[in-house]
Backbone as JSON Lines, residues from 0, in Angstrom:
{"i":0,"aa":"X","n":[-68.89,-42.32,14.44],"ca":[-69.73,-41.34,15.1],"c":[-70.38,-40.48,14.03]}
{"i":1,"aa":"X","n":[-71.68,-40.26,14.36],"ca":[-72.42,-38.97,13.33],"c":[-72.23,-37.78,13.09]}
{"i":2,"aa":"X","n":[-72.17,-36.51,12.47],"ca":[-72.19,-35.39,12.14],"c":[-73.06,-34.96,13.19]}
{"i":3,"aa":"X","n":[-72.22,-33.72,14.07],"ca":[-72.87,-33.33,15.36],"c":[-73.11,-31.74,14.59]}
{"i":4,"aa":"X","n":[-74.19,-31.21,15.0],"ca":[-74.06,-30.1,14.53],"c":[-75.48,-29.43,15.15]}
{"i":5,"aa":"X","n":[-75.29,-28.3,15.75],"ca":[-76.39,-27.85,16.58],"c":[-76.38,-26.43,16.61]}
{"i":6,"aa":"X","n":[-77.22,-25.46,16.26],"ca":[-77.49,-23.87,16.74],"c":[-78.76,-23.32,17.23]}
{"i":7,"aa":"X","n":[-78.32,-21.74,18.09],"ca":[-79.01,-21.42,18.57],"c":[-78.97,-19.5,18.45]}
{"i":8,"aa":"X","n":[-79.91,-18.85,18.12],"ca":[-79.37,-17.53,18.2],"c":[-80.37,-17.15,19.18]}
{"i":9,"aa":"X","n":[-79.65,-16.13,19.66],"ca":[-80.25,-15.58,20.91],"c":[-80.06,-13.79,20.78]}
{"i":10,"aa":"X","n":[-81.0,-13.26,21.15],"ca":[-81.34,-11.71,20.9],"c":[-80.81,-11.01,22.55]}
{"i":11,"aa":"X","n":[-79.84,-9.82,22.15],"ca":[-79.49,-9.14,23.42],"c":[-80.4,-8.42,23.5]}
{"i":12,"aa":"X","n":[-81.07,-8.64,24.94],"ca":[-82.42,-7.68,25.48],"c":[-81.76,-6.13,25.19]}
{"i":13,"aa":"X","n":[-82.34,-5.33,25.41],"ca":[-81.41,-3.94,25.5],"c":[-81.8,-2.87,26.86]}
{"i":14,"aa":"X","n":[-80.2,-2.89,27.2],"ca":[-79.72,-2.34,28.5],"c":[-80.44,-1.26,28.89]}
{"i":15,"aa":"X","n":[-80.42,-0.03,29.72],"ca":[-80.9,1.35,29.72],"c":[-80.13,1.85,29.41]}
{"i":16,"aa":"X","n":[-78.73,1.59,28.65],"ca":[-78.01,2.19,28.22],"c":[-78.18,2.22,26.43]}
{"i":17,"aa":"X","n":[-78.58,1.14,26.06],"ca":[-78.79,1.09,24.6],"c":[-80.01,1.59,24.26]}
{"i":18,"aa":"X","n":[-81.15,1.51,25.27],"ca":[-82.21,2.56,25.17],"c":[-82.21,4.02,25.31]}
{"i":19,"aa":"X","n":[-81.12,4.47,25.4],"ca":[-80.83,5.61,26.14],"c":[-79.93,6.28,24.68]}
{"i":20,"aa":"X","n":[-79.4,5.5,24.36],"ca":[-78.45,6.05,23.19],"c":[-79.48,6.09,22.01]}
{"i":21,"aa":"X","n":[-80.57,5.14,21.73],"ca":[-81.45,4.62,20.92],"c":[-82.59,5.8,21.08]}
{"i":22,"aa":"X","n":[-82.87,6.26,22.16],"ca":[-83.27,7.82,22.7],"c":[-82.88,9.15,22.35]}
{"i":23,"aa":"X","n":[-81.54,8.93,22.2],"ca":[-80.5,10.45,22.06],"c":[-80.22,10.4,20.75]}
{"i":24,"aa":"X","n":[-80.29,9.27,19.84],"ca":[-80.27,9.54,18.49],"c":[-81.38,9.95,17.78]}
{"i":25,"aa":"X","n":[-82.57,9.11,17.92],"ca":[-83.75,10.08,17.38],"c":[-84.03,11.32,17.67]}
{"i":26,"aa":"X","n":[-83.75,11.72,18.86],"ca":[-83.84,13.1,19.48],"c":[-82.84,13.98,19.01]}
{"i":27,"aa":"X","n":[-82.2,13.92,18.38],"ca":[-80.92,14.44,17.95],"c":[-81.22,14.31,16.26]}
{"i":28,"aa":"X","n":[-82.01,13.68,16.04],"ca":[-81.79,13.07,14.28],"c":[-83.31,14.07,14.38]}
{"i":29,"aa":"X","n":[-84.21,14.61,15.37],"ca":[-85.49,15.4,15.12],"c":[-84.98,16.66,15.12]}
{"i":30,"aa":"X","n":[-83.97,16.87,16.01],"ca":[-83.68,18.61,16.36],"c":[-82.85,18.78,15.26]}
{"i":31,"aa":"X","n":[-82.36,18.18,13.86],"ca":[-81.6,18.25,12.71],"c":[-82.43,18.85,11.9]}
{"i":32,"aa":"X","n":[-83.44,17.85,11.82],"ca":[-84.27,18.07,11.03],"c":[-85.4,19.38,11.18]}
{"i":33,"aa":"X","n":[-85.71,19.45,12.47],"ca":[-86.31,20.86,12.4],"c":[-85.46,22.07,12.37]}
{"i":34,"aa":"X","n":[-84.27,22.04,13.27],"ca":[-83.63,22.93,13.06],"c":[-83.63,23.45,10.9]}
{"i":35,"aa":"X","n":[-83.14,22.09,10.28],"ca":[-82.91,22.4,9.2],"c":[-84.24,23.04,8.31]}
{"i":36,"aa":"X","n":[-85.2,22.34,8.49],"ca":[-86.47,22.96,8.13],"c":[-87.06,24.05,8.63]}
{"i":37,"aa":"X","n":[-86.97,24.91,9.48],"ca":[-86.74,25.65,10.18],"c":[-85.76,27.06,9.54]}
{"i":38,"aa":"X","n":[-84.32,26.66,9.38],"ca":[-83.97,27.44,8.44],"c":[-84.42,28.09,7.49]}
{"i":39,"aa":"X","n":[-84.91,26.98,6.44],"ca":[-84.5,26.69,5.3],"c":[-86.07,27.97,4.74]}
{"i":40,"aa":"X","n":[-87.4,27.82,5.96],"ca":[-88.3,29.16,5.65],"c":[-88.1,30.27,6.31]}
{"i":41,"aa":"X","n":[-86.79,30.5,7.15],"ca":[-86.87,31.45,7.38],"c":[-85.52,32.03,6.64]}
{"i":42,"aa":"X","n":[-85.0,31.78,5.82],"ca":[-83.85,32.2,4.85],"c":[-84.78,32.29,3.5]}
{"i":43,"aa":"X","n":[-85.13,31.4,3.22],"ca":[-85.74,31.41,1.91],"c":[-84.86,31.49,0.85]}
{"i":44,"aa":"X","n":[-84.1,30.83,1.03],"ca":[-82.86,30.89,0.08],"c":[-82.77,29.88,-0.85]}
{"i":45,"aa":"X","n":[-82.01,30.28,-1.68],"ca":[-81.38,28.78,-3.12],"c":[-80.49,28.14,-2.04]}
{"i":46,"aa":"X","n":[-80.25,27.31,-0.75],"ca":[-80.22,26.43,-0.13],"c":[-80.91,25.28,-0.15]}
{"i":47,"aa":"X","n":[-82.23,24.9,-0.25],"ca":[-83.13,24.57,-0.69],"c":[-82.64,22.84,-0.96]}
{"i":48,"aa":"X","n":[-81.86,22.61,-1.34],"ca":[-81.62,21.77,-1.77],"c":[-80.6,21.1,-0.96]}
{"i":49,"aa":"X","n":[-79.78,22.04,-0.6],"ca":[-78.87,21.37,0.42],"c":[-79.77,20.72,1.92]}
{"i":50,"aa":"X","n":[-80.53,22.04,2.32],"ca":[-81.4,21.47,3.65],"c":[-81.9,19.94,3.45]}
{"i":51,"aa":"X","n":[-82.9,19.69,2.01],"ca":[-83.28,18.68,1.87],"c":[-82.46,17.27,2.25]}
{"i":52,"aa":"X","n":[-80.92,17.74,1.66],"ca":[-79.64,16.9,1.74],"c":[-79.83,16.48,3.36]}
{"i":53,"aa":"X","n":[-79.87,17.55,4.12],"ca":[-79.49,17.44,5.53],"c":[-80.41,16.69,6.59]}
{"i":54,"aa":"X","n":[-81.67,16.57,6.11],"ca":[-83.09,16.26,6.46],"c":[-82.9,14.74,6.0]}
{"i":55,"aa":"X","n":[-83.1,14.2,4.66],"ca":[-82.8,13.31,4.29],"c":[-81.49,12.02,4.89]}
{"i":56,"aa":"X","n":[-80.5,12.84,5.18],"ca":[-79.11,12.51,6.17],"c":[-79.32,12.15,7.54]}
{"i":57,"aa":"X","n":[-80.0,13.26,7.81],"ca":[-80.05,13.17,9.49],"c":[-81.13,11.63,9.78]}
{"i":58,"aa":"X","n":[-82.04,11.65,9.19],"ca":[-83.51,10.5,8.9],"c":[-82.41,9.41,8.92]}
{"i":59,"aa":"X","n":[-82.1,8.78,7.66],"ca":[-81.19,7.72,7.46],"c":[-79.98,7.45,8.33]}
{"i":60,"aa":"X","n":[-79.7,8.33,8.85],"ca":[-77.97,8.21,9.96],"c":[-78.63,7.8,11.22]}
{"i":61,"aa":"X","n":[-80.21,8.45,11.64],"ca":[-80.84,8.38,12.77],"c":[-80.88,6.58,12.73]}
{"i":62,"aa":"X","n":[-81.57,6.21,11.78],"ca":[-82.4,4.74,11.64],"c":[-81.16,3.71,11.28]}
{"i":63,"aa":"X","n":[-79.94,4.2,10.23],"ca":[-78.32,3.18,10.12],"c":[-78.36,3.2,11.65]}
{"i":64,"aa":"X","n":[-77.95,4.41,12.87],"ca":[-77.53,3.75,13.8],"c":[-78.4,3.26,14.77]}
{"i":65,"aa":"X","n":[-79.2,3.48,14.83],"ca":[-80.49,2.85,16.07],"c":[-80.79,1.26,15.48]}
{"i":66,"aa":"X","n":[-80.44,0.92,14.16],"ca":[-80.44,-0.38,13.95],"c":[-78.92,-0.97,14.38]}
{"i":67,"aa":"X","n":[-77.81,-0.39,14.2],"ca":[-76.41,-0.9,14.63],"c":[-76.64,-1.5,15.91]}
{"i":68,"aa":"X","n":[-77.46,-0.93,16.81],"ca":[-77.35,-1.16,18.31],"c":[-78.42,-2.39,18.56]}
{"i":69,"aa":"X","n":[-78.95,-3.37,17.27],"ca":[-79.97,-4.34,17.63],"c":[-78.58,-5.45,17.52]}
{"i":70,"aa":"X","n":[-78.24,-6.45,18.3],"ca":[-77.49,-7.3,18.23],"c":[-77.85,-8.64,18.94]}
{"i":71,"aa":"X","n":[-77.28,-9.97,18.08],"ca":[-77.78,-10.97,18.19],"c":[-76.27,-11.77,18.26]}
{"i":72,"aa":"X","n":[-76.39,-13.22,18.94],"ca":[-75.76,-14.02,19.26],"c":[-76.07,-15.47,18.19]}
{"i":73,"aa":"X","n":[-75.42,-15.99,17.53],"ca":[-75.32,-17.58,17.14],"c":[-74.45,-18.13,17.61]}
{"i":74,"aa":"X","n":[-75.0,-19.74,18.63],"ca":[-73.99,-20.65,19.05],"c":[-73.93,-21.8,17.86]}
{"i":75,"aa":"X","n":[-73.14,-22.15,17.68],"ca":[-72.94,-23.14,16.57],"c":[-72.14,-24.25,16.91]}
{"i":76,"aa":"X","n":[-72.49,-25.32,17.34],"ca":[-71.77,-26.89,17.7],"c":[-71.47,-27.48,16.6]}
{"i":77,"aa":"X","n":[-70.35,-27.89,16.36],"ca":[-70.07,-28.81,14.78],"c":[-68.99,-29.73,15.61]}
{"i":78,"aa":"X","n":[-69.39,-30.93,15.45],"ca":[-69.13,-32.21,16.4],"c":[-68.05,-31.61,17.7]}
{"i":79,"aa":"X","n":[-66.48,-30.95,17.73],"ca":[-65.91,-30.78,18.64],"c":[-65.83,-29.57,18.48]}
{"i":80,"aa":"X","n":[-66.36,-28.53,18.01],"ca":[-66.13,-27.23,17.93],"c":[-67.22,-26.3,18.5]}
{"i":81,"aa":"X","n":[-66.97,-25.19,19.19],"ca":[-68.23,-23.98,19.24],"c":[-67.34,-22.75,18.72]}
{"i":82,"aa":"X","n":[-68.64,-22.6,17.96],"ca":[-68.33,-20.81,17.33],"c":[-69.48,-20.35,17.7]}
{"i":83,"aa":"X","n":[-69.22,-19.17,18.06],"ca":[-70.08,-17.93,18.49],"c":[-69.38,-16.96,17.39]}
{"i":84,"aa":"X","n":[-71.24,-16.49,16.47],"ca":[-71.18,-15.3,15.66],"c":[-72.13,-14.05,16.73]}
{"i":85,"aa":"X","n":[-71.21,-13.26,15.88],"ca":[-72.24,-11.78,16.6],"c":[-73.21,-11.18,15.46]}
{"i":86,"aa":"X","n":[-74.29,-10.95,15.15],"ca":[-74.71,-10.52,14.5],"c":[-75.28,-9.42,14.58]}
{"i":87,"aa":"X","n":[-75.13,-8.53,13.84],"ca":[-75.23,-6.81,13.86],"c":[-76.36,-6.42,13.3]}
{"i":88,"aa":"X","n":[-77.61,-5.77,13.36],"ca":[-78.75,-5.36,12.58],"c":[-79.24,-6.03,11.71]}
{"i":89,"aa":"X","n":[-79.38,-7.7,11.79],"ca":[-79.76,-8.77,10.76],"c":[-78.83,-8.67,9.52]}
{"i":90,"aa":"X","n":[-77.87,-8.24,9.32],"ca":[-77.51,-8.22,8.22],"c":[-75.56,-8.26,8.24]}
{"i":91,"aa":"X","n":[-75.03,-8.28,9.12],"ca":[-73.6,-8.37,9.4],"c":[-73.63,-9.16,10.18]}
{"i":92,"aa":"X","n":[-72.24,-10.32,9.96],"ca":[-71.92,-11.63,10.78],"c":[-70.7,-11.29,11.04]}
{"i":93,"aa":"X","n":[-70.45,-11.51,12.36],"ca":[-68.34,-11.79,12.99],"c":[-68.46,-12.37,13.42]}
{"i":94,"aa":"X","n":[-67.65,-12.95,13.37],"ca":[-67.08,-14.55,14.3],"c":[-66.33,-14.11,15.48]}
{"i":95,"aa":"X","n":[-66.83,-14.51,16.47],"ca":[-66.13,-13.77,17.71],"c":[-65.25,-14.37,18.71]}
{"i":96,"aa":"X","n":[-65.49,-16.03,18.18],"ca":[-65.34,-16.97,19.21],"c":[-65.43,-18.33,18.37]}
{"i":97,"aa":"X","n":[-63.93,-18.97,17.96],"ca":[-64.12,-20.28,17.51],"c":[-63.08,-20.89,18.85]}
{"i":98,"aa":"X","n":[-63.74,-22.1,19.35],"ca":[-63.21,-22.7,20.44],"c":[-63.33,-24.38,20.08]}
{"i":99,"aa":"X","n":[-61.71,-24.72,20.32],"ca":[-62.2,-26.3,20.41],"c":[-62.83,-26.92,21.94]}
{"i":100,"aa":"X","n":[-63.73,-27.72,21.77],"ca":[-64.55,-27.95,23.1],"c":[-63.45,-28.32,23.82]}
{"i":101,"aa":"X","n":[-62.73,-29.61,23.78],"ca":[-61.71,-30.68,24.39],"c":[-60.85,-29.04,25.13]}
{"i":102,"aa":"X","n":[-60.39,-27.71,24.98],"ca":[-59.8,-26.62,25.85],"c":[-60.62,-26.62,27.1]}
{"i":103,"aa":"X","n":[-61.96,-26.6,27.07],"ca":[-62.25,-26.03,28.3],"c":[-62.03,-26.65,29.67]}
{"i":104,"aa":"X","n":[-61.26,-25.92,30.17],"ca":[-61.08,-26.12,31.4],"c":[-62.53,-26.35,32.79]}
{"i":105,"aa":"X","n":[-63.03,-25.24,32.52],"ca":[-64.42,-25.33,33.57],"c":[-65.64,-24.76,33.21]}
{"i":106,"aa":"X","n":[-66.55,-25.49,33.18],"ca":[-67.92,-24.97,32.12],"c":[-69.24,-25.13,33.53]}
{"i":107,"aa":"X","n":[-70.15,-24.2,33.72],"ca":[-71.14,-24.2,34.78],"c":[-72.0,-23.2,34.18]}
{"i":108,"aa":"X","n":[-73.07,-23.61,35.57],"ca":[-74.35,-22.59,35.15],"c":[-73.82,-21.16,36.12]}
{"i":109,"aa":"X","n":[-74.4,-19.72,35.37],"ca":[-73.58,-18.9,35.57],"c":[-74.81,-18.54,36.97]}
{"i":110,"aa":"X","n":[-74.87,-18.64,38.25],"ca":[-75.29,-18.54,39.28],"c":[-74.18,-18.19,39.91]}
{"i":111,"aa":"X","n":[-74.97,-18.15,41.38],"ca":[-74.27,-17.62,42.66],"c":[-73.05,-18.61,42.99]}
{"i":112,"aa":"X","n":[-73.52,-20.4,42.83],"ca":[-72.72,-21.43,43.4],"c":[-71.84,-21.64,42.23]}
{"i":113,"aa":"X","n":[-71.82,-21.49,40.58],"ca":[-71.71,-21.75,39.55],"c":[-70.47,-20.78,39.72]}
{"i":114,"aa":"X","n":[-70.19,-19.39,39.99],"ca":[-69.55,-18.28,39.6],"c":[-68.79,-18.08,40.77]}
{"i":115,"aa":"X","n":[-68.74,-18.81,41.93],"ca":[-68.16,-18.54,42.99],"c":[-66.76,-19.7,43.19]}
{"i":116,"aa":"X","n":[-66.84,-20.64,42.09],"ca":[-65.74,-21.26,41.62],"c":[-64.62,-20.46,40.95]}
{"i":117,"aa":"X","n":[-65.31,-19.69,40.23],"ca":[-64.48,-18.88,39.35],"c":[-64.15,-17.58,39.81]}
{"i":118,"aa":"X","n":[-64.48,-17.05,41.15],"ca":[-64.35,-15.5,41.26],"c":[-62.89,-15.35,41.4]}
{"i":119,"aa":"X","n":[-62.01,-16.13,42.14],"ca":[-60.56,-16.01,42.33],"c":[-59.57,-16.44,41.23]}
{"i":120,"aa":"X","n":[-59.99,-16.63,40.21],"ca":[-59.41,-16.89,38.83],"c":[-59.26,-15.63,38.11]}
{"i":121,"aa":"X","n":[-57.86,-15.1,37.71],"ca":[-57.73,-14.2,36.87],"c":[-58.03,-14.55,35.36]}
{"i":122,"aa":"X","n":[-58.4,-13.52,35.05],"ca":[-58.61,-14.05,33.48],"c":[-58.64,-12.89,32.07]}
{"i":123,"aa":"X","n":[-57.89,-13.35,31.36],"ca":[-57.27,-12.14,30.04],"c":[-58.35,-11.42,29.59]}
{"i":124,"aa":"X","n":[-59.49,-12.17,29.61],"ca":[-60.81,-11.63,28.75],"c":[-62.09,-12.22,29.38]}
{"i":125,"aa":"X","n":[-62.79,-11.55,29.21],"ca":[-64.56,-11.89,30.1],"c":[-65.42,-11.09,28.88]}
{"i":126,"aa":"X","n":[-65.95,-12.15,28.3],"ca":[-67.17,-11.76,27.61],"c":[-68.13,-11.97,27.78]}
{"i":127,"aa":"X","n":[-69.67,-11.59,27.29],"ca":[-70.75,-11.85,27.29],"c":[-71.57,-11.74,25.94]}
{"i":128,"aa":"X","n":[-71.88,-13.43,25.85],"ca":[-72.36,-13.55,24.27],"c":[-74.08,-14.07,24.57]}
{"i":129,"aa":"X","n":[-74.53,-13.73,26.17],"ca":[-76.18,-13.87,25.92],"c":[-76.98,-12.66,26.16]}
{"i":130,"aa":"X","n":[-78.04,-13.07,25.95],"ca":[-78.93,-12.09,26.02],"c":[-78.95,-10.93,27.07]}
{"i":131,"aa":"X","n":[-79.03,-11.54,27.92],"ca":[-78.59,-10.61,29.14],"c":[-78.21,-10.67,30.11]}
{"i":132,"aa":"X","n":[-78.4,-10.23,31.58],"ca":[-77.09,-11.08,32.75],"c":[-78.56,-11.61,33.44]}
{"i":133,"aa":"X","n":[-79.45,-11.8,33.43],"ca":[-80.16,-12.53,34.14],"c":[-81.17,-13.41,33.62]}
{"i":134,"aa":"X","n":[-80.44,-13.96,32.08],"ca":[-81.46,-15.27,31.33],"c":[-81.19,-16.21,32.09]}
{"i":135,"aa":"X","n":[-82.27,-17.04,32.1],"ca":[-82.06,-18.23,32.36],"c":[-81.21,-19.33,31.78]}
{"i":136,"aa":"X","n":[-80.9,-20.02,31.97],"ca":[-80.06,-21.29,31.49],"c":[-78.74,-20.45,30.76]}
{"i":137,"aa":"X","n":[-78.38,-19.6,31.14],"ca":[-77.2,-18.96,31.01],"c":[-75.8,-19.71,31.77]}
{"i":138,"aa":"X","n":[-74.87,-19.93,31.23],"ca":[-73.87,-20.63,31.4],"c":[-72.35,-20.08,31.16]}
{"i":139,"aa":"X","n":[-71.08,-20.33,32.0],"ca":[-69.87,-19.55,31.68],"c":[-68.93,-20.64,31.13]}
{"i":140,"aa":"X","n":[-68.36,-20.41,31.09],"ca":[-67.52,-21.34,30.06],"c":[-66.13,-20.72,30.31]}
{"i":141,"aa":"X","n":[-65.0,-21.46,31.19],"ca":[-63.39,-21.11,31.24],"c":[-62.47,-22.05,30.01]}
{"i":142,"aa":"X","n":[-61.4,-21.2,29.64],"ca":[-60.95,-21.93,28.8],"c":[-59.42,-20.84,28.45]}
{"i":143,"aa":"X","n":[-58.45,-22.16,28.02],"ca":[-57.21,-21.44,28.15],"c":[-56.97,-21.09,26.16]}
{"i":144,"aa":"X","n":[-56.1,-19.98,26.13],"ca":[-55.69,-19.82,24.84],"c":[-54.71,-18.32,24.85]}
{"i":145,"aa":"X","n":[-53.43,-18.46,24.31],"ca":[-52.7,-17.45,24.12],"c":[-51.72,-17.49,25.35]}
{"i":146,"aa":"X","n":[-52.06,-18.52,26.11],"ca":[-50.88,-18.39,27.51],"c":[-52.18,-17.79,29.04]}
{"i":147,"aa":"X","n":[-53.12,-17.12,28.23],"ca":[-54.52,-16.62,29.39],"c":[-54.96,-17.22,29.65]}
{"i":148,"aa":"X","n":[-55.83,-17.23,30.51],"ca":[-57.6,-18.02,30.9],"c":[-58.25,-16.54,30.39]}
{"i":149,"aa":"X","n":[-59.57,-17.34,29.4],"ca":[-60.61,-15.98,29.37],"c":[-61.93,-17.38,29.75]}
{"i":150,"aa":"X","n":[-62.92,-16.31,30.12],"ca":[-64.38,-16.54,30.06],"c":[-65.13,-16.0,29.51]}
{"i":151,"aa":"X","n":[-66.28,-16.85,29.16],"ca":[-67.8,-15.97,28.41],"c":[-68.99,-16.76,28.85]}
{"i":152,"aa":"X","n":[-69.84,-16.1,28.97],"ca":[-71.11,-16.0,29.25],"c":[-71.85,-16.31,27.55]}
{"i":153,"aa":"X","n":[-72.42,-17.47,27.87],"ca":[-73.7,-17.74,27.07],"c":[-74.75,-18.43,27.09]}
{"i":154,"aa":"X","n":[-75.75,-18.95,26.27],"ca":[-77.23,-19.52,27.15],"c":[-76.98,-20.97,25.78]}
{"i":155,"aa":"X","n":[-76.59,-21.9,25.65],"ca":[-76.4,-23.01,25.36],"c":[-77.69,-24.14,25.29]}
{"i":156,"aa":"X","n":[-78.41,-24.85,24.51],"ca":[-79.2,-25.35,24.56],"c":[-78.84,-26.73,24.99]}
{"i":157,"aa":"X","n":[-79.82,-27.77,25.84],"ca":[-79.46,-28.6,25.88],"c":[-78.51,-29.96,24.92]}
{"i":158,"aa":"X","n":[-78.7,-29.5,23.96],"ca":[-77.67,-30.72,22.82],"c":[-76.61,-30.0,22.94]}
{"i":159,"aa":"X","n":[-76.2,-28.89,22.97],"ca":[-74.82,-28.28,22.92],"c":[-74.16,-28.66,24.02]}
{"i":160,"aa":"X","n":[-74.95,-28.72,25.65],"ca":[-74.32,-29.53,26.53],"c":[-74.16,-30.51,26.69]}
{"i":161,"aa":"X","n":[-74.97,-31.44,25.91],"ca":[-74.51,-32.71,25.89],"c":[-73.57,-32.95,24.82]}
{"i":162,"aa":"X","n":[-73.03,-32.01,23.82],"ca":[-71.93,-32.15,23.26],"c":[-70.65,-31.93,24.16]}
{"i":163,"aa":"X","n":[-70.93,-30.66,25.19],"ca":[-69.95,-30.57,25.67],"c":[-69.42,-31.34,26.79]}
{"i":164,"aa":"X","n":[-70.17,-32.24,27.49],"ca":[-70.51,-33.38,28.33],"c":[-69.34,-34.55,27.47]}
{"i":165,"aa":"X","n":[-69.9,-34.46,26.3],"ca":[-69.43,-35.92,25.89],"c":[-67.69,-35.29,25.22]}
{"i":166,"aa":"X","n":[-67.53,-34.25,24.97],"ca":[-65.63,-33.45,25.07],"c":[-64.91,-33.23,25.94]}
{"i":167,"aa":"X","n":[-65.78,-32.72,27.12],"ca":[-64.86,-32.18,27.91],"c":[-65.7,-32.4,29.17]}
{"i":168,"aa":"X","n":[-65.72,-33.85,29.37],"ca":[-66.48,-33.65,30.84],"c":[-66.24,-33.97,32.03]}
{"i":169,"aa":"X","n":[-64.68,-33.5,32.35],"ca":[-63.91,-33.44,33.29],"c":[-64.11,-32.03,33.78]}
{"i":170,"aa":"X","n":[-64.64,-30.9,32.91],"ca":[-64.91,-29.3,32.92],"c":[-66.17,-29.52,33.4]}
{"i":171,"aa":"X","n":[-67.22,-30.02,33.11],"ca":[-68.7,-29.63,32.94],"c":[-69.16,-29.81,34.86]}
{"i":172,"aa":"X","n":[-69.79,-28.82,34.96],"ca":[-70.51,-28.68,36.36],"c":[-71.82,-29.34,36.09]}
{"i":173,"aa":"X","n":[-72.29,-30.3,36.87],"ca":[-73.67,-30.73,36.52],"c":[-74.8,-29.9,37.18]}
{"i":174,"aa":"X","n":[-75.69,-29.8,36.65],"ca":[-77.01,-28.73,37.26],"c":[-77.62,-29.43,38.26]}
């Protein structure tokens, strides 16, 4: 058999909650900065240097975290394996999720008929590694490890399902 090997990264849309925090930090990183500038002529003081400190701080802490909150997904197929990385502001990778395919118990498209298999299943952990809860070709994936059942949510390209078709396709729900 050939070297299977397939990826896909996928960008988390952002919530009204990550817009909202992404909101309250610039707004918060402006009222620093004027506040501090602000001071700094009406003291007129040998401070001067510190304000700058604080202005300079507030700018950079504003833009470190409003980039923390851009996050991305890689699925990665390597003949019987999927790993899912998380990737943090283009520039930080975690591994969040190495799974041998041949575990999964029950793999579907994450819909109404897809998810209604799974609603009476307890399960240790429920993640979500796509873009958002209403992409298309979004898919859940059950699978046992540690003595649990967990699930996750992700958007899988067609070769990745036909990898997982050809591991575990006693699991796979057909579309």
């Amino acid at each position: 058999m050939g070297e299977i090997f397939n990826e896909k990264i996928v960008a988390r849309v952002p919530t009204f909650k990550i817009i909202a925090a992404k909101t309250g930090i610039i707004l918060l990183a402006a009222a620093i900065i004027v506040f501090a500038v602000l001071t700094l002529f009406t003291l007129k003081s040998a401070f001067g240097a510190f304000f700058a400190f604080v202005v300079v701080g507030a700018g950079y802490g504003a833009w470190f975290l409003v980039r923390q909150l851009n996050v991305e997904y890689e699925y990665s197929v390597a003949v019987d394996d999927l790993y899912i990385d998380k990737i943090v502001a283009r520039s930080r990778r975690k591994r969040v999720l190495s799974l041998d395919i041949h575990k999964i118990e029950e793999a579907g498209e994450a819909n109404e008929e897809g998810l209604a298999r799974v609603e009476n299943m307890e399960f240790g952990s429920i993640s979500d590694y796509s873009s958002h809860v209403q992409a298309p070709g979004r898919w859940y994936v059950v699978y046992s490890a540690d003595g649990a059942r967990h699930m996750f949510f992700f958007e899988p390209n067609p070769r990745m399902l036909q990898s997982f078709r050809q591991f575990a396709p006693a699991a796979m729900r057909q579309k």
